[in-house]
C-alpha positions in Angstrom: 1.8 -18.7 -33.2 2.3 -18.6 -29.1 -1.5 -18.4 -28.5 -1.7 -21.9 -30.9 1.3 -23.5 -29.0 0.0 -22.8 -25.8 -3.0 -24.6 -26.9 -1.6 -27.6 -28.4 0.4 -28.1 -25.1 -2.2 -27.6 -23.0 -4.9 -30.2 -25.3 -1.6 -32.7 -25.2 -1.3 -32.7 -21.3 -5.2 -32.7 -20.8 -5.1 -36.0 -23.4 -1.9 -37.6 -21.2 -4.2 -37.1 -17.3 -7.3 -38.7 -19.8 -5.1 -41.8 -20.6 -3.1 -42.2 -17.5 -6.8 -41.8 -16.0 -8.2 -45.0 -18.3 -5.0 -47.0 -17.5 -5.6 -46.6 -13.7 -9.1 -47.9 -14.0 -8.1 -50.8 -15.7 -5.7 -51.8 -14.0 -8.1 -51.5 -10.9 -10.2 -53.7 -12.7 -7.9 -56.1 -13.4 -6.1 -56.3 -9.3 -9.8 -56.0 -8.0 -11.2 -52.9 -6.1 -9.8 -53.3 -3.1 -6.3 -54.3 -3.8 -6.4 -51.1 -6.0 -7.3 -48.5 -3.7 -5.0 -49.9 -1.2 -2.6 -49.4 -3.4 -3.5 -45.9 -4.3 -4.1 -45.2 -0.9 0.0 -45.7 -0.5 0.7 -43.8 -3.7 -1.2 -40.8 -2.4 0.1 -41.0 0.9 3.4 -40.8 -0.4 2.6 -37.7 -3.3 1.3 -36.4 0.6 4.7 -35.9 2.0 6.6 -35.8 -1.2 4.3 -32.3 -1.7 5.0 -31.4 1.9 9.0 -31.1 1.3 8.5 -29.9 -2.1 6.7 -27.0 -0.8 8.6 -26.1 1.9 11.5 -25.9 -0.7 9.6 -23.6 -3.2 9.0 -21.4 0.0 12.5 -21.0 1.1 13.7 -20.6 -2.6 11.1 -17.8 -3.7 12.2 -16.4 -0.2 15.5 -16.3 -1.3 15.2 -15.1 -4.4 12.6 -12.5 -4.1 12.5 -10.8 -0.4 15.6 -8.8 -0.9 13.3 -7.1 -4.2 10.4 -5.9 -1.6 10.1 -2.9 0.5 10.4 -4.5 3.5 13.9 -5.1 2.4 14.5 -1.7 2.1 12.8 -0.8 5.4 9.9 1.6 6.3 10.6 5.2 5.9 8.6 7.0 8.8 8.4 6.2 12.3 4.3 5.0 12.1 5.9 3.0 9.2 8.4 0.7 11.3 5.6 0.1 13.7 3.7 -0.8 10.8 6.8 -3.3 9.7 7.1 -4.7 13.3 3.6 -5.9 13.6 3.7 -7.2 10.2 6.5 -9.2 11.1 4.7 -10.7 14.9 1.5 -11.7 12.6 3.9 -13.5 10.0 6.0 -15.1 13.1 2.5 -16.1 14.3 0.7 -17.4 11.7 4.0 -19.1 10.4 4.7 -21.0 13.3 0.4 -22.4 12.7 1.0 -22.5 9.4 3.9 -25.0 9.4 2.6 -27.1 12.4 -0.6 -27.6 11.2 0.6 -28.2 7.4 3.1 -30.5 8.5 0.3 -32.5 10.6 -2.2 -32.5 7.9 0.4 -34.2 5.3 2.3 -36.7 7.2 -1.1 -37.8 8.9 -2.4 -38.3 5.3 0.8 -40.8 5.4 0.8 -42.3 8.3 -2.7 -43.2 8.9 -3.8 -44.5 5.6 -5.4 -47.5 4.9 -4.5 -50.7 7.0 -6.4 -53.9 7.6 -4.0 -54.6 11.3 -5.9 -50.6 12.4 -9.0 -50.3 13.4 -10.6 -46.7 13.4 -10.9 -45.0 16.7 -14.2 -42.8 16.9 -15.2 -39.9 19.3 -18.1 -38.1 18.5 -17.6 -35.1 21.1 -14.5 -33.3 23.0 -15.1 -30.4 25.1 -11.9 -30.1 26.1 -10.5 -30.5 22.3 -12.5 -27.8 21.5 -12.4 -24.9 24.4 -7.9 -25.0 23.6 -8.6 -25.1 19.1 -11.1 -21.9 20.2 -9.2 -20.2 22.8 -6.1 -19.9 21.5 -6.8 -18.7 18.2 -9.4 -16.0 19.9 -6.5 -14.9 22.1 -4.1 -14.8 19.7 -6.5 -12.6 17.3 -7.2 -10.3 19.9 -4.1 -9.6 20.7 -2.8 -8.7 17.2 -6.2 -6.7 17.1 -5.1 -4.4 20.2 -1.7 -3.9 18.5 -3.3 -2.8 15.3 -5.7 -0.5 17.0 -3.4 1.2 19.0 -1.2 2.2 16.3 -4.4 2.9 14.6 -4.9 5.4 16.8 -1.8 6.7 16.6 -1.7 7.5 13.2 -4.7 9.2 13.1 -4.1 11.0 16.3 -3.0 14.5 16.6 0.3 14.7 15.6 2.9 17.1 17.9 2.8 20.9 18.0 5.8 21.2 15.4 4.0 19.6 13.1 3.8 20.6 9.2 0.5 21.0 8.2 -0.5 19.9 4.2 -4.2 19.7 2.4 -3.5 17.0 0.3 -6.8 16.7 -2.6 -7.6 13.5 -4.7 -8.8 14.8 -8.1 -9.6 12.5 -11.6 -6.9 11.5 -11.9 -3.6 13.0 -9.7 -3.2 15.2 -6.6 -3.3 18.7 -5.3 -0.9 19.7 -2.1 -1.9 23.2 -0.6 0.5 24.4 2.5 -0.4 27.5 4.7 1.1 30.4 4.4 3.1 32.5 7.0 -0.2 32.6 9.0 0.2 29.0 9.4 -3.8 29.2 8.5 -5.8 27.1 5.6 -8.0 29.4 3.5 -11.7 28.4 3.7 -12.8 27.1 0.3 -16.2 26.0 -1.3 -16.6 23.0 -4.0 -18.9 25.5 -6.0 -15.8 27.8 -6.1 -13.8 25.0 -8.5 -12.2 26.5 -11.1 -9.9 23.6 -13.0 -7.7 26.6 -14.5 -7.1 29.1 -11.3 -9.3 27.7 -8.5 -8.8 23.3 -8.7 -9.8 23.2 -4.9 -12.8 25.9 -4.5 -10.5 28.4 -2.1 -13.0 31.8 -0.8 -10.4 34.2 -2.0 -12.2 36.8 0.3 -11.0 34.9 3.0 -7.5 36.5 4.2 -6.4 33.6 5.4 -6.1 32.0 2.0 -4.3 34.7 0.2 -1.2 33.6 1.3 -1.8 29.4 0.9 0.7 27.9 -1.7 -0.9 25.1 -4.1 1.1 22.6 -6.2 0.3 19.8 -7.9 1.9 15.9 -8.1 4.9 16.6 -6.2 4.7 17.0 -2.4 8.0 18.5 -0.1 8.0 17.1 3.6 11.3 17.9 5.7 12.9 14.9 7.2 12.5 14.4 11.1 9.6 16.8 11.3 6.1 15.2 11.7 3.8 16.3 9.1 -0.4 16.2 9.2 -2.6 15.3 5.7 -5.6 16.8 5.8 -7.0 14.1 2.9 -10.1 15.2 0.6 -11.5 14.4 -3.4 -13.5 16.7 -5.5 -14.6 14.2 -7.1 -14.7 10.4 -6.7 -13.9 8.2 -3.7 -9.5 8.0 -4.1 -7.2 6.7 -1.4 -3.5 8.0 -0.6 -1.5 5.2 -0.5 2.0 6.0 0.8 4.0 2.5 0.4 7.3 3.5 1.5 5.8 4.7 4.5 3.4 2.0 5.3 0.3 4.5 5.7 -2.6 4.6 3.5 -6.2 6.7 4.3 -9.2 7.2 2.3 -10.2 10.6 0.3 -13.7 10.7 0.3 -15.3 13.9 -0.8 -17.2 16.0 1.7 -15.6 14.2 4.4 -12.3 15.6 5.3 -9.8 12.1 6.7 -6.2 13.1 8.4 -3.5 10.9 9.3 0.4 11.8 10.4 3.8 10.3 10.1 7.8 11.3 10.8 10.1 11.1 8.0 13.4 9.4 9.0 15.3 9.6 5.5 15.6 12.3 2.8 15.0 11.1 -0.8 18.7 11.5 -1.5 19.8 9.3 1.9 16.9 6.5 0.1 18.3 7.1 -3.2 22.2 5.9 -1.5 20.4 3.5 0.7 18.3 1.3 -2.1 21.6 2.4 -4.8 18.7 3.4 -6.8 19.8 6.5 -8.6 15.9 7.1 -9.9 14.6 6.2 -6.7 11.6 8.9 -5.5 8.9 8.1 -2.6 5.3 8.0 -4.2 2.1 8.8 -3.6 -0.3 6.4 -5.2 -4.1 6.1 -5.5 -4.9 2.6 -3.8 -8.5 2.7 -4.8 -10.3 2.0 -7.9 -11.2 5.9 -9.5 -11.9 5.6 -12.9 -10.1 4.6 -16.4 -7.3 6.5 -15.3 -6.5 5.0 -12.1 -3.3 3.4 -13.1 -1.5 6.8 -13.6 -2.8 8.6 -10.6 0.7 8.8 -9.1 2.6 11.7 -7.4 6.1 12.4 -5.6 7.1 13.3 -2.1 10.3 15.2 -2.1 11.5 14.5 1.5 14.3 16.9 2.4 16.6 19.0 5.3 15.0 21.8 6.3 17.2 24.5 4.9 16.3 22.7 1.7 12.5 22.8 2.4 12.9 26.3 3.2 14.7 27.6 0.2 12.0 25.7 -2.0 8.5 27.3 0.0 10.8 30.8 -0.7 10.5 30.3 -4.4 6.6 29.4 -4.3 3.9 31.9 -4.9 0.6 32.1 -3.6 -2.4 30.7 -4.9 -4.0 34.1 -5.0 -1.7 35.5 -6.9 -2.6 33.4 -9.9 -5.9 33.5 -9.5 -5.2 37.5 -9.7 -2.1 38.3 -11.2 -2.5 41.8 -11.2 -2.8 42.0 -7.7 1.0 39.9 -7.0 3.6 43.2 -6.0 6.1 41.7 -8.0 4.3 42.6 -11.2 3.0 45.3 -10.4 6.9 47.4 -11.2 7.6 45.1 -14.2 4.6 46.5 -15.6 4.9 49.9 -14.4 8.4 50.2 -15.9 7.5 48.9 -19.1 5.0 51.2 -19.4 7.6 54.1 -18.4 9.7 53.1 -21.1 6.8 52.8 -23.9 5.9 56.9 -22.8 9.7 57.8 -23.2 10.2 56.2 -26.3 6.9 57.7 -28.1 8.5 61.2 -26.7 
């Protein structure tokens, strides 16, 4: 019934342009030409600057009403990600300030210089001068906001300090795998023909010694807050891309081709949670490229806490290795020992 009155109203307003469309030409016919188009020519010049105030009213009253519902309401979440929000905000300061000169000239010169008998048209067909300031100052302009970008660019992508947490973070069809060193502070080599979905979802050599102690979990990342953390970015599969909104970064994960980037937390999840007064509030990892059919749900969770938190939680975790081979983890070893004890006892 929606889909039938959405196309009656439609038919009915494309009908009422149709006749107000006929009545225009003839009442054109009956003024004469000329007398109608200047007459138009006022009508439109008016609709001009009528359009002009109108817009700049929907502008400030979608600002109003919508800015305080987007992030950069909330504010960025890293360090890289408030220099991220201040040269957002120079390139919006710019191109406002040409956006509402030149829109301004465009529509009140569609007013003031419409038709009159009294004018006559003034014609140049060349100005070097004219041109040289219309292509200097937008070049100098550009390149400036280009050098700003590039430098924090560069930045992001640059090594990150000495104290810096290390994580592998892996794109897969569709969600993500985290793997953090283990008290070597060393990443385990690892092979894609190694890929084991079940025990092995990132190909690790468990010959290697340096990987028997790597910790692996999937969709939910911990970072500590005020400590700069590395992503070393990958996919086993398909091109994906790590999208971190709240902290204004994003980097590709091509596979074969390992990309990094760094940033510096600068509020815990619960401090954002107070901060937005969003009790469900959690910082997400998103995939920002298209992957497949399940694209849409490709979403995981960074846990961003104090360290003594951090530390308590990478106490809990287990090595990799050890579920790959879980005969070989020392904590089983006894509970199986001991159960075995007790089965000898009892038959006795």
């Amino acid at each position: 019934m929606s889909l039938i009155l959405s196309v009656a109203i439609i038919v009915f307003i494309y009908v009422v342009i149709f006749q107000i469309a006929k009545a225009s030409e003839y009442v054109s016919i009956l003024k004469g030409e000329e007398a109608s188009r200047q007459q138009n020519n006022k009508i439109n010049g008016f609709l001009m600057v009528a359009f002009l105030v109108l817009g700049f009213i929907g502008i400030y009253v979608c600002n109003k009403a919508y800015y305080g519902k987007t992030q950069l309401a909330q504010g960025a979440a890293s360090i890289q990600g408030e220099k991220v929000d201040q040269m957002l905000f120079v390139t919006l300061i710019i191109t406002g300030i040409v956006f509402v000169i030149t829109q301004v000239l465009l529509f009140w010169f569609a007013y003031k210089y419409q038709e009159d008998k009294n004018r006559k048209v003034f014609f140049f067909a060349h100005s070097t001068k004219l041109e040289l300031i219309w292509t200097a100052i937008p070049a100098i302009a550009l390149t400036v906001l280009v050098v700003f970008g590039l430098r924090n660019w560069f930045f992001f992508t640059g090594e990150p300090p000495k104290n810096a947490n290390v994580i592998e973070v892996t794109g897969k069809q569709f969600g993500w795998i985290f793997r953090y060193p283990g008290k070597d502070g060393i990443f385990g080599k690892k092979y894609y023909k190694n890929i084991d979905p079940a025990t092995n979802s990132v190909g690790i050599i468990w010959d290697d010694k340096y990987a028997q102690d790597d910790i692996q979990t999937e969709q939910t990342m911990y970072v500590v807050k005020g400590q700069p953390v590395k992503l070393i970015i990958g996919s086993r599969d398909v091109i994906h891309d790590v999208g971190l909104t709240h902290f204004r970064l994003k980097m590709d994960a091509v596979p074969g081709i390992p990309t990094t980037m760094w940033f510096t937390p600068i509020y815990t999840t619960k401090e954002m949670r107070e901060k937005t007064g969003n009790p469900n509030f959690a910082y997400e990892i998103s995939c920002d490229q298209m992957c497949g059919n399940g694209h849409y749900s490709m979403k995981g969770i960074i846990e961003v806490v104090e360290q003594e938190d951090y530390d308590m939680w990478m106490a809990k975790q287990k090595p990799q290795y050890y579920t790959a081979f879980p005969e070989k983890d020392p904590e089983a070893v006894p509970v199986k020992a001991d159960s075995t004890a007790k089965a000898t006892a009892a038959k006795m």
